[in-house]
MARRO-562940 format. One record per residue: residue number from 1; residue in one letter; x, y, z of N, C-alpha, C, O, CB in turn. Coordinates in pm, whole numbers, padded with zeros to 5 digits, always signed. Last residue first. Glycine has a CB too. Layout:
BEGIN
@k->NUM, r->a, npx->X, npy->Y, npz->Z, capx->X, capy->Y, capz->Z, cpx->X, cpy->Y, cpz->Z, opx->X, opy->Y, opz->Z, cbpx->X, cbpy->Y, cbpz->Z
...
//
This chain:
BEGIN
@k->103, r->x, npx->-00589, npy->+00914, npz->+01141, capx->-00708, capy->+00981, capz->+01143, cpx->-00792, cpy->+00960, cpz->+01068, opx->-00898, opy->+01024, opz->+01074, cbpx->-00702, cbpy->+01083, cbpz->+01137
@k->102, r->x, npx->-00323, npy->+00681, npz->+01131, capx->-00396, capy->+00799, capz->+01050, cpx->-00557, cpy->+00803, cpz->+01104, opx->-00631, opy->+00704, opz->+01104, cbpx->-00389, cbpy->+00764, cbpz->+00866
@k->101, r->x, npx->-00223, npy->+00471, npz->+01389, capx->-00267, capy->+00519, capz->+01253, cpx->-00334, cpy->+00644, cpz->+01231, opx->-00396, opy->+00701, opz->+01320, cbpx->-00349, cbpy->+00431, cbpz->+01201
@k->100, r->x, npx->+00075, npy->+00368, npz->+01483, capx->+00004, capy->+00484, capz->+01479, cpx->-00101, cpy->+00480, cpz->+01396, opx->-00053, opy->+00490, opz->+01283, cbpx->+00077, cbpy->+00583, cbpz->+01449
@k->99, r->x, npx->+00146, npy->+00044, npz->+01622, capx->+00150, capy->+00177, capz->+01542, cpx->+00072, cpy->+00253, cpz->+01530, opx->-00038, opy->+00214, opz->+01570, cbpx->+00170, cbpy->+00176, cbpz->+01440
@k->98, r->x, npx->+00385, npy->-00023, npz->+01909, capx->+00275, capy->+00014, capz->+01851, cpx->+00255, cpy->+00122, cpz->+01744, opx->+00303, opy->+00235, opz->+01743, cbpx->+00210, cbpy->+00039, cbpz->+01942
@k->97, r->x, npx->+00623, npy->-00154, npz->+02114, capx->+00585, capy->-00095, capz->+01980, cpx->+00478, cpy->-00099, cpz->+01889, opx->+00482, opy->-00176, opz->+01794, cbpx->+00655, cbpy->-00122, cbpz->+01917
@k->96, r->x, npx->+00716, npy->-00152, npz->+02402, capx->+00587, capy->-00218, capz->+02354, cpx->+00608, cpy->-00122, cpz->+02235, opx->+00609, opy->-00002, opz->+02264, cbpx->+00430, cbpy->-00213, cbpz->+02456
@k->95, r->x, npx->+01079, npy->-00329, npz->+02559, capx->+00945, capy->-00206, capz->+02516, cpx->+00799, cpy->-00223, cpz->+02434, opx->+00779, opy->-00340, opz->+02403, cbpx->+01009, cbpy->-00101, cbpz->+02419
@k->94, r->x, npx->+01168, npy->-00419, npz->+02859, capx->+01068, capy->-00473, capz->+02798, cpx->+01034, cpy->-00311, cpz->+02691, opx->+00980, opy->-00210, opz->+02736, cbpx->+00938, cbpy->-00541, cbpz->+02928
@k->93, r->x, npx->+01495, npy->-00529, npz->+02924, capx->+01448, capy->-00400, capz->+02928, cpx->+01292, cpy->-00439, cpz->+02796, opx->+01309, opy->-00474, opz->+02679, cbpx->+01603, cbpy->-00266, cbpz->+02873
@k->92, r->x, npx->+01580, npy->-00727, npz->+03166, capx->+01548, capy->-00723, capz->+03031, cpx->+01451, cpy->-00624, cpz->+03004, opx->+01338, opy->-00628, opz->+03052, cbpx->+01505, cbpy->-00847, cbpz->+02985
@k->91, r->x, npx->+01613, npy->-00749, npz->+03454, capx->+01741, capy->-00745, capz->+03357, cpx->+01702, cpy->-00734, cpz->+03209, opx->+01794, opy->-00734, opz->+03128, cbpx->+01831, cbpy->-00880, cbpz->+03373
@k->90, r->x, npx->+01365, npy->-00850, npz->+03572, capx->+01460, capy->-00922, capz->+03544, cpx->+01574, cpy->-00910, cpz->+03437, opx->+01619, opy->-00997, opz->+03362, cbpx->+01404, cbpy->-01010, cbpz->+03531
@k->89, r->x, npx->+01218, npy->-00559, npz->+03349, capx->+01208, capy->-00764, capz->+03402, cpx->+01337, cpy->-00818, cpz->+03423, opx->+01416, opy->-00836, opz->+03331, cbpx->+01142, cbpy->-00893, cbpz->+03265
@k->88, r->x, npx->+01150, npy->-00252, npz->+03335, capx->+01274, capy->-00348, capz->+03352, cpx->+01243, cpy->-00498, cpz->+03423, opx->+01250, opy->-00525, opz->+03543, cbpx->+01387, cbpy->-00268, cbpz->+03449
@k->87, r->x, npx->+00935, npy->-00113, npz->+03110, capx->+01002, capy->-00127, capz->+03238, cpx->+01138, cpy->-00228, cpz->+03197, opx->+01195, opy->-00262, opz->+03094, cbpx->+00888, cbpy->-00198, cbpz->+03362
@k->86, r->x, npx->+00873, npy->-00019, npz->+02918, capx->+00753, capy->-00082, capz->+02984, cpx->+00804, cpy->-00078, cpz->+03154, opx->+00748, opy->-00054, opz->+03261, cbpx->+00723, cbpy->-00259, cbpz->+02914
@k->85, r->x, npx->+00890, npy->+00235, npz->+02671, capx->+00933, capy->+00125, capz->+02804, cpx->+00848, cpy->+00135, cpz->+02892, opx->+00778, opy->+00224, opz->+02937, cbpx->+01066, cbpy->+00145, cbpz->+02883
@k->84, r->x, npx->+00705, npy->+00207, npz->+02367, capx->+00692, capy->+00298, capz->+02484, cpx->+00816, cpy->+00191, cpz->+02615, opx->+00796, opy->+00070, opz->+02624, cbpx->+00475, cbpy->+00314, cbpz->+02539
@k->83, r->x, npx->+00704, npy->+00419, npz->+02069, capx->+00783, capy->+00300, capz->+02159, cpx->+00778, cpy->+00337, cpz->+02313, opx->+00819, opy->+00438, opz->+02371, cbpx->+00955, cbpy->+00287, cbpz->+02114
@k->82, r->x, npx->+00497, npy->+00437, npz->+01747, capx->+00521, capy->+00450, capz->+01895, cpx->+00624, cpy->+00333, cpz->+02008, opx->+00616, opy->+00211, opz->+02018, cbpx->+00370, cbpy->+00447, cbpz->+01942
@k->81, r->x, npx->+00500, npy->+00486, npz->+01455, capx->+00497, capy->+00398, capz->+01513, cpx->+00547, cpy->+00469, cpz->+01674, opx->+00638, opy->+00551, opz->+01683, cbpx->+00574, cbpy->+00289, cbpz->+01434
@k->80, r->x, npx->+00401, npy->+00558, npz->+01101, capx->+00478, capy->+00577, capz->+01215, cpx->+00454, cpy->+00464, cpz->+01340, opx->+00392, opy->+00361, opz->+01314, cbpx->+00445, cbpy->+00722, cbpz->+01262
@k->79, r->x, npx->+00549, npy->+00373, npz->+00821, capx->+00471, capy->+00376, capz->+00921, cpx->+00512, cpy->+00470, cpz->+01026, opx->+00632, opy->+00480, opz->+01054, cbpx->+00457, cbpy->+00256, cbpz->+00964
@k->78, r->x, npx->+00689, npy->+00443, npz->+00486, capx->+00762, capy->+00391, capz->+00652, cpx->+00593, cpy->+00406, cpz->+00715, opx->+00514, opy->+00459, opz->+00636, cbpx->+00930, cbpy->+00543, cbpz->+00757
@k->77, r->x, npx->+00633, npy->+00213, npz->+00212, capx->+00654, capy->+00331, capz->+00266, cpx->+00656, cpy->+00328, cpz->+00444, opx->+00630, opy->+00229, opz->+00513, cbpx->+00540, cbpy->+00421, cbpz->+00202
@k->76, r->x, npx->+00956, npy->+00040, npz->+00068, capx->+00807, capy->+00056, capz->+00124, cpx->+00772, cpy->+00197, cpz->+00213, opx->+00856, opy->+00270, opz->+00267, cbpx->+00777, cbpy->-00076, cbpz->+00227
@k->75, r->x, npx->+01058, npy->+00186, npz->-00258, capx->+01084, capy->+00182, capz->-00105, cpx->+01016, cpy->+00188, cpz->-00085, opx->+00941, opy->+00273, opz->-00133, cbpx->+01141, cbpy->+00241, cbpz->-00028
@k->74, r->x, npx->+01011, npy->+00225, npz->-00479, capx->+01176, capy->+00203, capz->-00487, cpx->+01182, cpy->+00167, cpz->-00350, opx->+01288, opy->+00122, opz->-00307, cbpx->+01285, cbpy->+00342, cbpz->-00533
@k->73, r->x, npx->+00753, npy->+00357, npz->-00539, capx->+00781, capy->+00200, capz->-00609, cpx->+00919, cpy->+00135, cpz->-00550, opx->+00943, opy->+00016, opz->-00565, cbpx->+00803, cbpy->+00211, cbpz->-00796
@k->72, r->x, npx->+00789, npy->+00557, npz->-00429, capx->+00667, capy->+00478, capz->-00359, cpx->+00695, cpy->+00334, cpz->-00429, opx->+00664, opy->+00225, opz->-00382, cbpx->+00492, cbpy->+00549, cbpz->-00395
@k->71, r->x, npx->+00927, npy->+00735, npz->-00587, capx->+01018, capy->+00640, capz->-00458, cpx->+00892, cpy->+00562, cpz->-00366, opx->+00908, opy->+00520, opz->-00251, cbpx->+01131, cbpy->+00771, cbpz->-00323
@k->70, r->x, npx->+00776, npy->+00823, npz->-00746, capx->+00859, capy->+00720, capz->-00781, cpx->+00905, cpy->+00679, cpz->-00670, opx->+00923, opy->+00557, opz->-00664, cbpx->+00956, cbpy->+00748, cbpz->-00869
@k->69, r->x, npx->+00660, npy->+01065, npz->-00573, capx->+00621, capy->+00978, capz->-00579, cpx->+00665, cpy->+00848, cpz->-00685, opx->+00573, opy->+00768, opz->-00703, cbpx->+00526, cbpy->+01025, cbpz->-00577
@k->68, r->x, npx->+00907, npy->+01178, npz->-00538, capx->+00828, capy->+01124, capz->-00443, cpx->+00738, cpy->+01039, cpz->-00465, opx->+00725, opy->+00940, opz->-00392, cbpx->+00778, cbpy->+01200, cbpz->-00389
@k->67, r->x, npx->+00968, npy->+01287, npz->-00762, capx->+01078, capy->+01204, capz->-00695, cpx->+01017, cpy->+01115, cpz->-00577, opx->+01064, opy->+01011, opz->-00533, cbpx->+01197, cbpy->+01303, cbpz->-00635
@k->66, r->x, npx->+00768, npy->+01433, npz->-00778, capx->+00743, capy->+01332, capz->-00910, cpx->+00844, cpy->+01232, cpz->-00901, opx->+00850, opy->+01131, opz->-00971, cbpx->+00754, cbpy->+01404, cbpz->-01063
@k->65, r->x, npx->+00851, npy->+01637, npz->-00605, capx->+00667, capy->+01588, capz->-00592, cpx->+00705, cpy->+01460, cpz->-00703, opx->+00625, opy->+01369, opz->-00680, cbpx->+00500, cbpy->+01745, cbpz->-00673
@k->64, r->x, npx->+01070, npy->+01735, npz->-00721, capx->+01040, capy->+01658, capz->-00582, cpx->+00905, cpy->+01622, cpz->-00550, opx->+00878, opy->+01570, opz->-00442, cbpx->+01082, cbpy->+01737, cbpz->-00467
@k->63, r->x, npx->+00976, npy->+01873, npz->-00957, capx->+01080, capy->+01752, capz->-00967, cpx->+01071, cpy->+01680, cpz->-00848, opx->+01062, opy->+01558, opz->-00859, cbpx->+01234, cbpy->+01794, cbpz->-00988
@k->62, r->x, npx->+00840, npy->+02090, npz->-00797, capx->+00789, capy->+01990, capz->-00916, cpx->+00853, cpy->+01852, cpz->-00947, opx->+00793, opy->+01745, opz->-00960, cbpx->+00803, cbpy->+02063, cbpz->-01047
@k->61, r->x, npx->+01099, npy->+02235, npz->-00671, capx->+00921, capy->+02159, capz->-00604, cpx->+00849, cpy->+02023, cpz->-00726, opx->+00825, opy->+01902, opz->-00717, cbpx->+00751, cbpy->+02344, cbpz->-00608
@k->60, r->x, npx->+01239, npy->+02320, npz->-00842, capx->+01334, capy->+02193, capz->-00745, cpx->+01140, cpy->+02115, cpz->-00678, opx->+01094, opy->+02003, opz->-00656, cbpx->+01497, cbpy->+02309, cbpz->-00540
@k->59, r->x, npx->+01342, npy->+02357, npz->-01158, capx->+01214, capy->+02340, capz->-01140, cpx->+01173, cpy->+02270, cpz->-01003, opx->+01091, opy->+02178, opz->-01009, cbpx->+01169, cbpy->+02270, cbpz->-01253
@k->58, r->x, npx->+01539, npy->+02364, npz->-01298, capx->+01596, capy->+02409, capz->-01153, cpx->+01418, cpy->+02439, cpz->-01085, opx->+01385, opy->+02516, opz->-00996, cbpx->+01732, cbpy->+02590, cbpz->-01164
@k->57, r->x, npx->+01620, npy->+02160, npz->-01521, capx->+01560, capy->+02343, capz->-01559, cpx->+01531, cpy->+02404, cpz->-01443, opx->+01490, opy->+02518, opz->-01463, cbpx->+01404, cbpy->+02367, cbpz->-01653
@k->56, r->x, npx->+01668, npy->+01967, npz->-01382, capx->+01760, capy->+01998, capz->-01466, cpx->+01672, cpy->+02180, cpz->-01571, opx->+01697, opy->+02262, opz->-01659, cbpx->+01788, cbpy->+01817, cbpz->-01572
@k->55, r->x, npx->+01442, npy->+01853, npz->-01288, capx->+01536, capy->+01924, capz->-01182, cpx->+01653, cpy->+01973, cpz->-01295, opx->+01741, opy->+02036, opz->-01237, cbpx->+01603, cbpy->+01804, cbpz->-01039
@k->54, r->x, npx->+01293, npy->+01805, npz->-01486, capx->+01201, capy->+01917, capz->-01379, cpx->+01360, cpy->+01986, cpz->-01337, opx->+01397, opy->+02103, opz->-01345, cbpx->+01079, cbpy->+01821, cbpz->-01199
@k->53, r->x, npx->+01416, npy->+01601, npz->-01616, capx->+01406, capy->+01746, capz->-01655, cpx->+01367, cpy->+01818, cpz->-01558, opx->+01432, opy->+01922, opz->-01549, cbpx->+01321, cbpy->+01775, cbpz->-01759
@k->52, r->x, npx->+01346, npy->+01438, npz->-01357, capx->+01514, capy->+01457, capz->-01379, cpx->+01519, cpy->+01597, cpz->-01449, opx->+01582, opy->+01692, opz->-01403, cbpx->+01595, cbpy->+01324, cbpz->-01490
@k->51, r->x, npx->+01110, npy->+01382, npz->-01357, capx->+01134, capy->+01464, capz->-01295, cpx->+01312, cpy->+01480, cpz->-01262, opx->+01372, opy->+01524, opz->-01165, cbpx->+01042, cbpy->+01443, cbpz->-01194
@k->50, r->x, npx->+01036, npy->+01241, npz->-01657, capx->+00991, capy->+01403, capz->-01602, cpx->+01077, cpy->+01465, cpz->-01517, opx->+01129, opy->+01572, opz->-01549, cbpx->+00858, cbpy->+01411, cbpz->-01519
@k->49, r->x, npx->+01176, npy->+01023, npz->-01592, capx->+01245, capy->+01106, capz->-01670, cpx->+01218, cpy->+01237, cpz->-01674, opx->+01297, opy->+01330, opz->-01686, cbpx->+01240, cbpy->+01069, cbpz->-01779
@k->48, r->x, npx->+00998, npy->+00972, npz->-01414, capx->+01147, capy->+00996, capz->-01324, cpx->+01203, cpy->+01002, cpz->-01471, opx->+01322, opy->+00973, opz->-01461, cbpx->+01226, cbpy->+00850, cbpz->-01189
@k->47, r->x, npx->+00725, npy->+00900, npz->-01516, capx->+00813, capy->+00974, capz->-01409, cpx->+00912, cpy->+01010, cpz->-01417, opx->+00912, opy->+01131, opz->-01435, cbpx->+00835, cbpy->+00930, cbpz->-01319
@k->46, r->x, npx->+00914, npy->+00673, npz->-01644, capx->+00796, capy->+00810, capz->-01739, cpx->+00807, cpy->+00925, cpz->-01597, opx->+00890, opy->+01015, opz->-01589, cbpx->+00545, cbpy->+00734, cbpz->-01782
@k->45, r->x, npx->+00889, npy->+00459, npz->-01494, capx->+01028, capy->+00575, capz->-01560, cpx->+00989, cpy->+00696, cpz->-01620, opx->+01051, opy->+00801, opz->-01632, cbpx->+01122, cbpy->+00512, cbpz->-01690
@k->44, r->x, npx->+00625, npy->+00463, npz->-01427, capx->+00717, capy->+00482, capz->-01354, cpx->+00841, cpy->+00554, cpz->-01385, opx->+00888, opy->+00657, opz->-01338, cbpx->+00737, cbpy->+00385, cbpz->-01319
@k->43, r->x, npx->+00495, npy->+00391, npz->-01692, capx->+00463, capy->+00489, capz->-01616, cpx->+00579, cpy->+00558, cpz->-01504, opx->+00610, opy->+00677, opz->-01500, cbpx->+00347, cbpy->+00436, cbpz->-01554
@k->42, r->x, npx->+00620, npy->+00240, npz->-01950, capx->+00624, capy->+00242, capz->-01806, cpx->+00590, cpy->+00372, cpz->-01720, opx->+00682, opy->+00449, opz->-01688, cbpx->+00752, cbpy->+00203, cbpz->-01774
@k->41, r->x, npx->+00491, npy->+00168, npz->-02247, capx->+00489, capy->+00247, capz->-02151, cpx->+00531, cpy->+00238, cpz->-02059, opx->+00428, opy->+00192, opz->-02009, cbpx->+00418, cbpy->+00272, cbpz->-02128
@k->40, r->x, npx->+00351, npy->-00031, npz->-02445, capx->+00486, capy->-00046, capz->-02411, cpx->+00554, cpy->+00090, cpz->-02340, opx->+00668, opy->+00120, opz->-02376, cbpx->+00558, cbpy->-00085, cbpz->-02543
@k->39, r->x, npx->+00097, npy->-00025, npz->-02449, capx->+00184, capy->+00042, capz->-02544, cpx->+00334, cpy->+00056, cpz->-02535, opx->+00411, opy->+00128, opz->-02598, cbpx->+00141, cbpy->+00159, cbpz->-02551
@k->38, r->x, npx->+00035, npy->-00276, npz->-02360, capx->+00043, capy->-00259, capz->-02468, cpx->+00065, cpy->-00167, cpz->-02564, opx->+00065, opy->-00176, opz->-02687, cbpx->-00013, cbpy->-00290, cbpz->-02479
@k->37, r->x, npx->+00057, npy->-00211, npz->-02084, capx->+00164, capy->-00283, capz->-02152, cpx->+00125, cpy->-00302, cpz->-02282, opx->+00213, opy->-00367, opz->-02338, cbpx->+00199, cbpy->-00412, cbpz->-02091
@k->36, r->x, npx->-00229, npy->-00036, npz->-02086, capx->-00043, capy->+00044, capz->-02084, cpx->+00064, cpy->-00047, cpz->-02112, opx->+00167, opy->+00002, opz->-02159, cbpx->+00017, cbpy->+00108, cbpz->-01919
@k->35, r->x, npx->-00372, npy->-00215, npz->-02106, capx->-00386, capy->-00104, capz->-02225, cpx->-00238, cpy->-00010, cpz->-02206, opx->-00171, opy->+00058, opz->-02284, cbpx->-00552, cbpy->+00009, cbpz->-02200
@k->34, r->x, npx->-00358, npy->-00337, npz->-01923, capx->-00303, capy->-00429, capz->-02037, cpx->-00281, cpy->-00371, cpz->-02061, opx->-00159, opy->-00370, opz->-02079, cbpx->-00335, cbpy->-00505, cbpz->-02119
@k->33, r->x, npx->-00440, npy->-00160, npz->-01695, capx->-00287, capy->-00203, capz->-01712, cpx->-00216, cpy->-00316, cpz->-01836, opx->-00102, opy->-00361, opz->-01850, cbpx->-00258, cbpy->-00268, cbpz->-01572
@k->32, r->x, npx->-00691, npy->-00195, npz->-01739, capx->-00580, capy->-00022, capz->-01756, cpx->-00465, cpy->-00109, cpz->-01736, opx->-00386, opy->-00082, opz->-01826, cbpx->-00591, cbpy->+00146, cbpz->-01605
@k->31, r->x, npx->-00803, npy->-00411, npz->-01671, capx->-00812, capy->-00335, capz->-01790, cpx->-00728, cpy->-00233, cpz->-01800, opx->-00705, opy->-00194, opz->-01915, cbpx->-00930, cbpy->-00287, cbpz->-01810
@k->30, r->x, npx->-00721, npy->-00407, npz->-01406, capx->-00656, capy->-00509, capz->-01463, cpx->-00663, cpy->-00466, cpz->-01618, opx->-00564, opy->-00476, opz->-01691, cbpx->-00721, cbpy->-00651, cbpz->-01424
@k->29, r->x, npx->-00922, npy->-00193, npz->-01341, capx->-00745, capy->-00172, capz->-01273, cpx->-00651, cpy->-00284, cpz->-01389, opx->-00544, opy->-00253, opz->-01442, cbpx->-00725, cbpy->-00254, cbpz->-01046
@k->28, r->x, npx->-01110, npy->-00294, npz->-01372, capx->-01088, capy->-00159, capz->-01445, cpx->-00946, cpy->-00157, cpz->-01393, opx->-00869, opy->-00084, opz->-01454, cbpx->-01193, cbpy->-00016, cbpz->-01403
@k->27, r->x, npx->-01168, npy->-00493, npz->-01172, capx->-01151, capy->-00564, capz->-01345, cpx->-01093, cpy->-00392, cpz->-01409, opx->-01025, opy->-00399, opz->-01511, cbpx->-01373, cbpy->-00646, cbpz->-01450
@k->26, r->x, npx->-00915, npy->-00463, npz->-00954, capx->-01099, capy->-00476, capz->-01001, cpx->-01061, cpy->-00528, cpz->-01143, opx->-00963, opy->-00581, opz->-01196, cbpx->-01221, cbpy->-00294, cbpz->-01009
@k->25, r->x, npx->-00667, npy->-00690, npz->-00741, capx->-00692, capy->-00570, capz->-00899, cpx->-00837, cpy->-00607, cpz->-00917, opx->-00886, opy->-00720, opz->-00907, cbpx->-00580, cbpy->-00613, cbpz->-01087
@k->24, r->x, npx->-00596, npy->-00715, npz->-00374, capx->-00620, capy->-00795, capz->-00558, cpx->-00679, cpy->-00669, cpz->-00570, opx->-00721, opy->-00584, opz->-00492, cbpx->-00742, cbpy->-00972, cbpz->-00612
@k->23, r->x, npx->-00522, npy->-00563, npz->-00184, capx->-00426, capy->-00563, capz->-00255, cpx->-00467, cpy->-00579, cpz->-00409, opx->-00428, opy->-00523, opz->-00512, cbpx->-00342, cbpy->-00657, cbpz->-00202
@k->22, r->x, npx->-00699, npy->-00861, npz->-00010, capx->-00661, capy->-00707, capz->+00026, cpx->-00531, cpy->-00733, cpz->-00061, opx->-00455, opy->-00829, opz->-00055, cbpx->-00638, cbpy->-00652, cbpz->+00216
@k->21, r->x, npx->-00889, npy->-01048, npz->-00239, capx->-00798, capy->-01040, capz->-00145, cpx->-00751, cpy->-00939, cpz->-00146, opx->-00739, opy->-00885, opz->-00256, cbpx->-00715, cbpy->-01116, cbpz->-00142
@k->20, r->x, npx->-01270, npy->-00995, npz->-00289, capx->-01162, capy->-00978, capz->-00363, cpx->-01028, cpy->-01016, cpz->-00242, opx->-01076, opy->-01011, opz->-00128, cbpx->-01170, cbpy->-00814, cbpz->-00434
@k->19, r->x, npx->-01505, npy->-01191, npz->-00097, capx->-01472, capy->-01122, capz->-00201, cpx->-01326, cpy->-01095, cpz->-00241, opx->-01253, opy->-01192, opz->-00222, cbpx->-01532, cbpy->-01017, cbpz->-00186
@k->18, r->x, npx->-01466, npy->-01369, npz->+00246, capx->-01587, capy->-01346, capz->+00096, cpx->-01497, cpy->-01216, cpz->+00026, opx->-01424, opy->-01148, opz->+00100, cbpx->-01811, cbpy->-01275, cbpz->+00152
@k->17, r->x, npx->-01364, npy->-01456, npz->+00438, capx->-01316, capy->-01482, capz->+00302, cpx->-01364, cpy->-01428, cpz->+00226, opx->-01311, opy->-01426, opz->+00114, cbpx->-01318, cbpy->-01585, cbpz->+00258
@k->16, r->x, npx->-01544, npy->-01396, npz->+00658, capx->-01470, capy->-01293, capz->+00622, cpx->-01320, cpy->-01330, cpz->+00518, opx->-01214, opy->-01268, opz->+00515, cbpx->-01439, cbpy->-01228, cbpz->+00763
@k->15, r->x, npx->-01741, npy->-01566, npz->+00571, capx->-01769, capy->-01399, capz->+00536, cpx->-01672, cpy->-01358, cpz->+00547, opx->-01648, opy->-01269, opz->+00465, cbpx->-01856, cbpy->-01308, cbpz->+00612
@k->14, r->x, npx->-01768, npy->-01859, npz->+00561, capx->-01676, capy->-01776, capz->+00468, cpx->-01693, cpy->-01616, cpz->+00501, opx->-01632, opy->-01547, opz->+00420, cbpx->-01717, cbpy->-01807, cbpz->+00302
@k->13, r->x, npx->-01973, npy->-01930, npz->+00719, capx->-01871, capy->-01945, capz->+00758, cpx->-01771, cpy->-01880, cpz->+00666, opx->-01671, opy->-01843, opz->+00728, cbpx->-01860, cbpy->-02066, cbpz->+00781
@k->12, r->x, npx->-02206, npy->-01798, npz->+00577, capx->-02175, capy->-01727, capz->+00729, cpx->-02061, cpy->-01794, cpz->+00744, opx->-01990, opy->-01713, opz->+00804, cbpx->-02284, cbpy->-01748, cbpz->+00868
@k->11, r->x, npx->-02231, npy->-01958, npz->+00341, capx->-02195, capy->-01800, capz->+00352, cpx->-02162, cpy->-01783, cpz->+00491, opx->-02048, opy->-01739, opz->+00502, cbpx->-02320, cbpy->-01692, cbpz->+00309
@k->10, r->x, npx->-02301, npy->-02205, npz->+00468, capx->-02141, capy->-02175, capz->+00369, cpx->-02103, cpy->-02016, cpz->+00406, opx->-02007, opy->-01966, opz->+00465, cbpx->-02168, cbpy->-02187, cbpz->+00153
@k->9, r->x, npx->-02546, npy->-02140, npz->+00534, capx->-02400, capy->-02204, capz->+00636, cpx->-02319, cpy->-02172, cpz->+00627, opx->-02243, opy->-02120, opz->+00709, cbpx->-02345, cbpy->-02313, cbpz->+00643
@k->8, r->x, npx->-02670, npy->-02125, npz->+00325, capx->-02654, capy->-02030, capz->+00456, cpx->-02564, cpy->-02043, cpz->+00526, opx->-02501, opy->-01951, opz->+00579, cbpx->-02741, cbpy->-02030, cbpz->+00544
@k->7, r->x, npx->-02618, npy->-02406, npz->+00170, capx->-02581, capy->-02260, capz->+00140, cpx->-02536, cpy->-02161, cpz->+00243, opx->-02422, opy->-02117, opz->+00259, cbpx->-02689, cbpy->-02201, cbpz->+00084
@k->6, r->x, npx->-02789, npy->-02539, npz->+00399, capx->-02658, capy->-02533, capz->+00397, cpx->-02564, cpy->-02443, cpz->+00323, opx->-02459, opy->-02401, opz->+00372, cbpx->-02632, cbpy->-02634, cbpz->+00371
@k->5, r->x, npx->-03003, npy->-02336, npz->+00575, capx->-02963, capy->-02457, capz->+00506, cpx->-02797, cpy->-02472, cpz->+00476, opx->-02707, opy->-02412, opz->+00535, cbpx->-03047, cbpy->-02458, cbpz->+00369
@k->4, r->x, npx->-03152, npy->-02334, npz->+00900, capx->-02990, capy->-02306, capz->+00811, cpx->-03027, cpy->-02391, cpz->+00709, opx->-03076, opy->-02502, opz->+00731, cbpx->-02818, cbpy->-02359, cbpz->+00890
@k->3, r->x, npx->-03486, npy->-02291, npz->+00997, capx->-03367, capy->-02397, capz->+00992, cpx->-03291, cpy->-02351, cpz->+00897, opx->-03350, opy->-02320, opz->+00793, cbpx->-03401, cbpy->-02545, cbpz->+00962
@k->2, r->x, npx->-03660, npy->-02026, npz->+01190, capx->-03580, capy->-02122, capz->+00998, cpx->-03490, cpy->-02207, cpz->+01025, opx->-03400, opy->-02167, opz->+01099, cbpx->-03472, cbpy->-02017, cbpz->+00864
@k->1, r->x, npx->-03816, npy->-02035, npz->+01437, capx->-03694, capy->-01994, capz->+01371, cpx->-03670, cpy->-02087, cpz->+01252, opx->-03665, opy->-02210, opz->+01248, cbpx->-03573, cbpy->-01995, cbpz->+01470
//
């Protein structure tokens, strides 16, 4: 068997440090977003001026698809989530809350 060197080492103790942090921007994400503060754009209100006209010409689906998705910036989005009772300890009603995930 090979002896580790120490490089090898490094990598196997970092793996599950290794690469970008959950959330961090690629370089094409960080590129698209100078190119929109440099036109002095907000996408977001850009929205929600769309979908104020939408609802002001009684356009009610269109305007609520573009209300929806602005309210992804205005409010985290909810999880579902399960509650189950466990029982009763000694007077203290135990429940277990678990979440759901998507398929």
């Amino acid at each position: 068997m090979a002896k580790a060197t120490r490089a090898h080492t490094a990598q196997i103790g970092n793996a599950k440090r290794a690469g970008r942090k959950k959330g961090g921007m690629n370089k094409s994400t960080i590129a698209m977003r100078e190119e929109i503060e440099k036109t002095g754009c907000n996408p977001v209100m850009a929205m929600l001026r769309c979908a104020t006209k939408l609802e002001e010409q009684d356009k009610l689906p269109e305007a609520g698809n573009l209300y929806g998705r602005v309210a992804e910036y205005y409010a985290p989005r909810l999880s579902n989530i399960k509650i189950e009772n466990t029982g009763d300890i000694g007077g203290l009603t135990l429940q277990v809350v678990t979440r759901i995930e998507k398929d």
